[in-house]
C-alpha positions in Angstrom: 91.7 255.0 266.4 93.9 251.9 266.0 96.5 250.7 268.1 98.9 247.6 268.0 98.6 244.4 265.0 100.6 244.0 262.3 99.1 245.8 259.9 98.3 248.7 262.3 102.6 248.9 263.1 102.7 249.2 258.9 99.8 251.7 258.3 98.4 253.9 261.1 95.3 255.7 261.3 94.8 259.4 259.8 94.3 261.7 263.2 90.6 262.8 263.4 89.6 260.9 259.9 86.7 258.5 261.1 85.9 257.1 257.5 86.1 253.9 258.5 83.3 254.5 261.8 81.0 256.6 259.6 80.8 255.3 255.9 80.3 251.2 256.2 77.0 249.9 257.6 77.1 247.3 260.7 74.6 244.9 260.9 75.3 243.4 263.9 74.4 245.4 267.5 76.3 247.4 269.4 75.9 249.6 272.3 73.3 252.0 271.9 72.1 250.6 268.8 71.0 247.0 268.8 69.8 247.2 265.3 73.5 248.2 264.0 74.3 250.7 262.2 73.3 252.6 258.7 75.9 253.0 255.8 77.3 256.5 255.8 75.6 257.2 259.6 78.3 258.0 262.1 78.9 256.0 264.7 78.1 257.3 267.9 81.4 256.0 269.5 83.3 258.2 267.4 85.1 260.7 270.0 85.4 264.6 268.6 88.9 263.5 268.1 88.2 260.7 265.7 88.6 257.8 268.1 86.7 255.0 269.2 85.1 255.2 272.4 84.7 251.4 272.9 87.7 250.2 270.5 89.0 247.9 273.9 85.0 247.0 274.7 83.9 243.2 274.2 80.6 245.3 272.9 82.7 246.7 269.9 81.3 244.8 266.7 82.9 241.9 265.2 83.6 244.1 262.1 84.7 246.6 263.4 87.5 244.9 264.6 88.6 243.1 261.5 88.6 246.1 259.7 93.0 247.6 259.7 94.0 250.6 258.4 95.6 250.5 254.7 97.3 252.3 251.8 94.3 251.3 249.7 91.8 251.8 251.9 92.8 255.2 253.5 94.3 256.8 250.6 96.1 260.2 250.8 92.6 262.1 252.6 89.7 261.2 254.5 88.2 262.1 251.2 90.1 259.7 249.5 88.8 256.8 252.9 85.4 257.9 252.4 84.9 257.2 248.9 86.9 253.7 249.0 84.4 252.7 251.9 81.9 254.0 250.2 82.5 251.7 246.9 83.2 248.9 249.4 80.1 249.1 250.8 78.3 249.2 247.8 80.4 246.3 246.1 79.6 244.0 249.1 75.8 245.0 249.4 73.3 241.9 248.7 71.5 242.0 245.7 67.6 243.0 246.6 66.8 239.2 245.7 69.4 238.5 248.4 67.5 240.1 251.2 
């Protein structure tokens, strides 16, 4: 999914894994879905193969971009990605008198 960046040369994606385009919510648009994206929704620029269809796009989301692959984050499994993005997303969710 990744290519090139520091980090990226360090810690390189999992072939056909995904976590990180299907378990995080986006609030911001992007293409084909101006109102973003749910948490735990896959996105529909993930490829079969596990690749983002509009990684090099100017449309690809903000956070999308700023999120690089990581020890922590990707774990030994997509198992392992899913549930780490999983608590992410729920640690970083606004409380409901937030909203």
């Amino acid at each position: 999914m990744a290519t090139g960046g520091d980090t990226e040369a360090a810690f390189t994606c999992r072939p056909g894994c995904g976590a990180c385009c299907t378990a995080p919510s986006i609030s911001s648009p992007l293409p084909g879905l101006p109102q973003g994206k749910g948490a735990g929704v896959r996105c529909p620029h993930l490829t079969a193969d596990g690749l983002c269809a509009i990684y090099h796009s100017p449309e690809r989301p903000a956070v999308c971009a700023s999120l690089r692959p990581s020890p922590e984050m990707c774990g030994g499994s997509r198992a392992d990605a899913l549930a780490y993005l999983e608590w992410l997303e729920a640690a970083t969710r606004p409380a409901p008198s937030d909203r």
